[in-house]
C-alpha positions in Angstrom: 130.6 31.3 47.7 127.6 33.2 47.4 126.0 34.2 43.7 123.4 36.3 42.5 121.9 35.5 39.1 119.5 37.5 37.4 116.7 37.2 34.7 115.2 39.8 33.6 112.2 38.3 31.2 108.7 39.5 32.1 105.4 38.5 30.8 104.2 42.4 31.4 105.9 45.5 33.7 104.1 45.9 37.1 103.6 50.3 37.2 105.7 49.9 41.0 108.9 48.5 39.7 112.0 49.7 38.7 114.3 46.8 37.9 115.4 46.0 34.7 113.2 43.9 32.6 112.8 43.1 29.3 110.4 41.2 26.6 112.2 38.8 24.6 114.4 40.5 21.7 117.9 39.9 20.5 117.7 36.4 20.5 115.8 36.2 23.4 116.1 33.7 26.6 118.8 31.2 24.4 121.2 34.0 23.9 120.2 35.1 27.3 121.6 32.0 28.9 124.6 31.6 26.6 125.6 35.0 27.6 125.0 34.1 31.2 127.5 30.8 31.0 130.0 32.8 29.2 129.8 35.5 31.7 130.5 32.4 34.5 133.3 31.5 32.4 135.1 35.0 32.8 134.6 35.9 36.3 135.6 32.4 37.2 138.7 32.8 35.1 139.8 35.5 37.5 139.1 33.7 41.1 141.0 31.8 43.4 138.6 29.0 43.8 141.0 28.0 46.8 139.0 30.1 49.2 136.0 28.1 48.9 136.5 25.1 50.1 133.1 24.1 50.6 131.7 25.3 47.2 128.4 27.5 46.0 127.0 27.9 49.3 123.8 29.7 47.9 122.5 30.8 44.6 119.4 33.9 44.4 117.7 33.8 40.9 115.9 36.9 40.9 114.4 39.0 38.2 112.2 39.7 36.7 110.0 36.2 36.0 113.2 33.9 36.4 110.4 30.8 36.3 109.8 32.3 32.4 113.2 30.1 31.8 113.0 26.5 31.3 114.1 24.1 33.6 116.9 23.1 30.8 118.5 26.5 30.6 119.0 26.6 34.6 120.2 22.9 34.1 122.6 24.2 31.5 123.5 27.3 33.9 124.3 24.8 36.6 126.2 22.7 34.6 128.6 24.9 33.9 129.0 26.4 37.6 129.7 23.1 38.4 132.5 23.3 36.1 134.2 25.6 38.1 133.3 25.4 41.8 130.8 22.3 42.8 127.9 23.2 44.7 127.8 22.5 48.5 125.5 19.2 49.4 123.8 21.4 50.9 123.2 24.6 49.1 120.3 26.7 49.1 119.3 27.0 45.1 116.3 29.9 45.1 114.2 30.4 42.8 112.4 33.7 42.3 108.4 32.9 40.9 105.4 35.1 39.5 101.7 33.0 41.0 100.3 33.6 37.6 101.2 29.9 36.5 97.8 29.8 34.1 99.1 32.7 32.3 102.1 31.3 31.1 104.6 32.9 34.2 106.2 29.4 34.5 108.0 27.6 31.5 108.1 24.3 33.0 105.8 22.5 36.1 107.0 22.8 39.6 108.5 19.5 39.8 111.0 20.1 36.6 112.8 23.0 38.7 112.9 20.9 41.6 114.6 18.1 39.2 117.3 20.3 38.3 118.4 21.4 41.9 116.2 24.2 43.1 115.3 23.3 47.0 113.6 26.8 47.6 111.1 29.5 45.8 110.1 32.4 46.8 106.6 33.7 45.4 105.7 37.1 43.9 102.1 37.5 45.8 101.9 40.8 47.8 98.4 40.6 48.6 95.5 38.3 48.7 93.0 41.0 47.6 92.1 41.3 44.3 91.1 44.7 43.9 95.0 45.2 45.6 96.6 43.2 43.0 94.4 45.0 40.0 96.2 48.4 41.4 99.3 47.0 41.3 98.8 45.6 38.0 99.5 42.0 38.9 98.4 39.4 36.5 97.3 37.0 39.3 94.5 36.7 41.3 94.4 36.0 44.4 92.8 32.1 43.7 95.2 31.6 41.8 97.9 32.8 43.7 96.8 29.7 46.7 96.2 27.4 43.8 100.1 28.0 42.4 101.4 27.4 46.3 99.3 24.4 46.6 100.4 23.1 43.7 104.1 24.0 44.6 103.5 22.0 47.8 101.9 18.9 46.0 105.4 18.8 43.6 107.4 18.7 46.9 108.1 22.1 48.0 108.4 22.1 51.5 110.8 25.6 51.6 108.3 28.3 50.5 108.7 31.8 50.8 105.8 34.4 50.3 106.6 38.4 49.3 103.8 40.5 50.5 103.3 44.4 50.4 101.5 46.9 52.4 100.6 50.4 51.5 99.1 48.9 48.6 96.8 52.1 46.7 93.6 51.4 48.1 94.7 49.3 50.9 93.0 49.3 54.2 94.2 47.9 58.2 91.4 45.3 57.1 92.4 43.9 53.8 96.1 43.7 55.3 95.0 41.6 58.0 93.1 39.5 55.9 96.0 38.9 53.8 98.2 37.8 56.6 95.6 35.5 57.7 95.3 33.9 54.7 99.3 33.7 54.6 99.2 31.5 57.6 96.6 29.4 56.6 99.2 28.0 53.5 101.8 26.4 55.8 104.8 28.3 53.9 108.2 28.4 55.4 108.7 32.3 55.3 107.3 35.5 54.5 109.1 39.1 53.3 106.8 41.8 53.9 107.1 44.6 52.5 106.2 48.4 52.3 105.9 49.5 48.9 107.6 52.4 48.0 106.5 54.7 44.8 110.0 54.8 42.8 111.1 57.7 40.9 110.2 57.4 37.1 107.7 54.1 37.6 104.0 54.5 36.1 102.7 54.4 39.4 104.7 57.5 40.0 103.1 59.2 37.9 99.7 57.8 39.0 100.1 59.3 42.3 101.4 61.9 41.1 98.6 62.8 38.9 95.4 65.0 40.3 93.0 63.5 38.2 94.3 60.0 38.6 95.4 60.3 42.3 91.6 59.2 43.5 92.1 55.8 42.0 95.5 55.1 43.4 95.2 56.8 47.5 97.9 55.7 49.1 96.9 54.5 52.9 97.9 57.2 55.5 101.3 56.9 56.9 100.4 55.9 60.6 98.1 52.7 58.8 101.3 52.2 57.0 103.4 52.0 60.6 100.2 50.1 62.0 100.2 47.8 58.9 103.7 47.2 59.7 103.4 46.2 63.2 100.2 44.1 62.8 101.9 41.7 60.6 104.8 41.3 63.0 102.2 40.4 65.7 100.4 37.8 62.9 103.1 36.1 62.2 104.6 35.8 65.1 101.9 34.4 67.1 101.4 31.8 63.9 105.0 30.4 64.6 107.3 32.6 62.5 110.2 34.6 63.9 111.5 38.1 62.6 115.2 37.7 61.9 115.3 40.9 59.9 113.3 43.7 59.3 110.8 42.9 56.5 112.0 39.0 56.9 110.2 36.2 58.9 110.7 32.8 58.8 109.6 29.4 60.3 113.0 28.7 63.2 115.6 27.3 60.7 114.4 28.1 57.3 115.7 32.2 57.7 116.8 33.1 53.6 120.9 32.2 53.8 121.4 34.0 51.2 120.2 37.1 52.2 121.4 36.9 55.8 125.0 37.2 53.7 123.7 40.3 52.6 122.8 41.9 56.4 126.3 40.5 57.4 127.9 42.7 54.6 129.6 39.3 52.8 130.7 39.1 49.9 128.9 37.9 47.0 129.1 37.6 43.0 125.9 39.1 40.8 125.9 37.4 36.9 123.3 38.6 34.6 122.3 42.3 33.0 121.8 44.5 35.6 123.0 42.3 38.2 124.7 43.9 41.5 127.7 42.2 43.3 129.8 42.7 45.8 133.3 40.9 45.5 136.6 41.9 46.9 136.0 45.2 48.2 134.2 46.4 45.2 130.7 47.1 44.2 129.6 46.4 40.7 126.4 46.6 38.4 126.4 44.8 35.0 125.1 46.9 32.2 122.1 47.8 31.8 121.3 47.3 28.5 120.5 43.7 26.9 122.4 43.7 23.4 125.4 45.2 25.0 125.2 42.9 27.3 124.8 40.0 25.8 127.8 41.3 23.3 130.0 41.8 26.4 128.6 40.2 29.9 131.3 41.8 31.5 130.4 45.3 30.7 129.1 47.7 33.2 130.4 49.9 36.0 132.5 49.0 39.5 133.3 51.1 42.0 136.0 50.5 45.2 134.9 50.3 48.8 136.6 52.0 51.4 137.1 51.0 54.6 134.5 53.9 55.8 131.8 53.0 53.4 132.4 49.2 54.3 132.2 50.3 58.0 128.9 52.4 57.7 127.5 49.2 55.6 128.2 46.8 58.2 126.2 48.7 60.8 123.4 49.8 58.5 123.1 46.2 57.2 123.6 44.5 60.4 121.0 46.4 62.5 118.7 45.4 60.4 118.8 41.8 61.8 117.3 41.1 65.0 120.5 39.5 66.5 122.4 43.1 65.6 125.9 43.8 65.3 128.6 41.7 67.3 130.3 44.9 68.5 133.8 42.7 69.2 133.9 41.1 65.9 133.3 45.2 64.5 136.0 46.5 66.5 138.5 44.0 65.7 137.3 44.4 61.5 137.7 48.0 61.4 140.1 48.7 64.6 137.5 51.5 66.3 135.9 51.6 69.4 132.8 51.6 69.1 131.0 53.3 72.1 133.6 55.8 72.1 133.3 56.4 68.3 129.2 56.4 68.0 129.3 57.9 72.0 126.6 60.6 71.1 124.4 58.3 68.9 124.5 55.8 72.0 123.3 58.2 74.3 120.1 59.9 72.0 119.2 56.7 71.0 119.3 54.0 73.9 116.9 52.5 75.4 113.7 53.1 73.6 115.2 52.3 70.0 118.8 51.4 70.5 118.9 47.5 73.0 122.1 45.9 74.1 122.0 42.4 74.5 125.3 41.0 75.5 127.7 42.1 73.1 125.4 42.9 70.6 124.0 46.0 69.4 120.3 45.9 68.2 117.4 48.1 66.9 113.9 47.5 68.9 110.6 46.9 67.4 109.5 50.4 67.9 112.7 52.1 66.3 111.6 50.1 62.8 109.6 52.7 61.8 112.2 55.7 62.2 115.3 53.1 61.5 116.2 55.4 58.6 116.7 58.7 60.8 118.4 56.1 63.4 121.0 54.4 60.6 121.7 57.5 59.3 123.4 59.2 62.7 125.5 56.4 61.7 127.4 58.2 58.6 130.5 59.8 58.5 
């Protein structure tokens, strides 16, 4: 089994996000996590724990600041999984952490999560500039933000995974590279690299949006942003790390398991307010609203998946992967074949952007940048 958990405490709201996140109110993080463990206790009432044999195979805390809870409420949170479905001997337990440790962005120290079953973290940097981070209105700098990993790896981390960003405002080729640089200098396991994207509705929407604050916030040019992109492939790359999605590199066997169920369209069970699962054919977000949920944790909205939504998900998720799609293992899900079903996208796309190898179908490097107009020939 795969599980999604999410927190959604913050110290502050960075202007580029859009998840849900709250300060602490109605009872704050305590009613929080006894919410959460009755949630556990409802969705667990409902499923056949015979079809996993080998137990939680992973658990994602995202958020949010997830390291704003103590190490005793995810020790209570485990507990009570445990009641239910043991985890595997050799689970992946992530946990989801803001650098700004000085500033109060981590309840306990390092070690304490560690103690309670966390084996992996992965570390809310995007950038080793601080004029970057200012724009982004991080609360870290970037000293601090190699102190906290330091400090993780002294407490026995030794699975370490670092978010960057690129087309940062104010952003240059330069100040990307020297981020990446510095990112290999830190001996971490893996690195998501992302490009940020201005959501609807966020303060840096309006930012941007904005003519008299636009010249504080330029956005870097949208070739530097496909240039940005490819320089950091190259970077980590030649420092050791392979790209096995993506925005997702990793040291050779320390690739994010969780995630890769994700790209393989699996299945996978979301607990918290707001959360997103996927279980049994059918997508579902918890509600977003904190006293409703923490009146009912099993409120919010589902919707079925058909087999031709589930079909365009498993191509759209699993070209994102370097391996591709197993074209057999497709055909045989969904009874199609494929070549002759996707004939005409085969033929405008192969060779440059569309790569067999074997029987798997991939993206190339260079079709990253347009995978969108690519993925969506996929549709209907």
């Amino acid at each position: 089994m795969y599980i999604y958990l999410h927190v959604p405490f913050c110290v502050s709201h960075c202007i580029y996000c859009d998840f849900y996140v709250v300060l602490e109110k109605y009872g704050g993080k305590a009613a929080y996590v006894d919410a959460v463990c009755r949630e556990i206790a409802l969705r667990f009432a409902d499923i056949d724990l015979t079809r996993f044999p080998q137990g939680i195979q992973t658990l994602y805390v995202g958020g949010g600041t997830p390291s704003l809870l103590s190490s005793g409420a995810y020790a209570r949170i485990f507990e009570t999984l445990n009641q239910y479905l043991p985890f595997s001997p050799t689970a992946e337990i992530t946990l989801e952490a803001n650098p700004g440790a000085t500033r109060s962005e981590m309840a306990d120290d390092p070690a304490a999560y560690r103690a309670v079953g966390f084996n992996r973290v992965s570390v809310g940097v995007q950038s080793f500039d601080d004029t970057e981070l200012k724009k982004l209105s991080r609360l870290h700098s970037a000293a601090e933000a190699i102190g906290f990993i330091h400090r993780l790896q002294a407490t026995g981390w030794d699975n370490i995974s670092l978010d960057l960003m690129y087309g940062i405002p104010c952003q240059t080729r330069d100040s990307w590279r020297a981020t990446l640089h510095q990112t290999v200098t830190l001996g971490v396991q893996h690195v998501s690299m992302y490009g940020l994207k201005v959501e609807e509705n966020t303060p840096l929407e309006t930012l941007t949006l904005n003519a008299a604050a636009r010249g504080a916030y330029p956005l870097p040019e949208e070739d530097d942003v496909v240039a940005m992109y490819h320089e950091g492939l190259d970077v980590l790359q030649q420092a050791g790390f392979v790209r096995y999605e993506f925005s997702n590199l990793a040291q050779p066997g320390r690739e994010s398991r969780h995630n890769l169920n994700y790209w393989d369209n699996g299945e996978y069970l979301a607990l918290g307010v707001a959360a997103h699962g996927y279980w049994q054919q059918v997508r579902y977000e918890g509600v977003r609203d904190m006293k409703t949920y923490l009146q009912n944790p099993l409120a919010g909205e589902q919707q079925p998946c058909p087999p031709q939504e589930r079909l365009e998900n498993a191509i759209i998720f699993g070209l994102r992967k370097a391996q591709g799609i197993h074209i057999p293992s497709l055909e045989s899900e969904f009874g199609l074949d494929f070549r002759q079903r996707y004939v005409a996208v085969l033929q405008r796309f192969g060779g440059d952007y569309l790569h067999w190898a074997g029987e798997y179908l991939q993206l190339t490097e260079a079709a990253i940048p347009l995978s969108n107009t690519i993925l969506a020939e996929f549709m209907g």
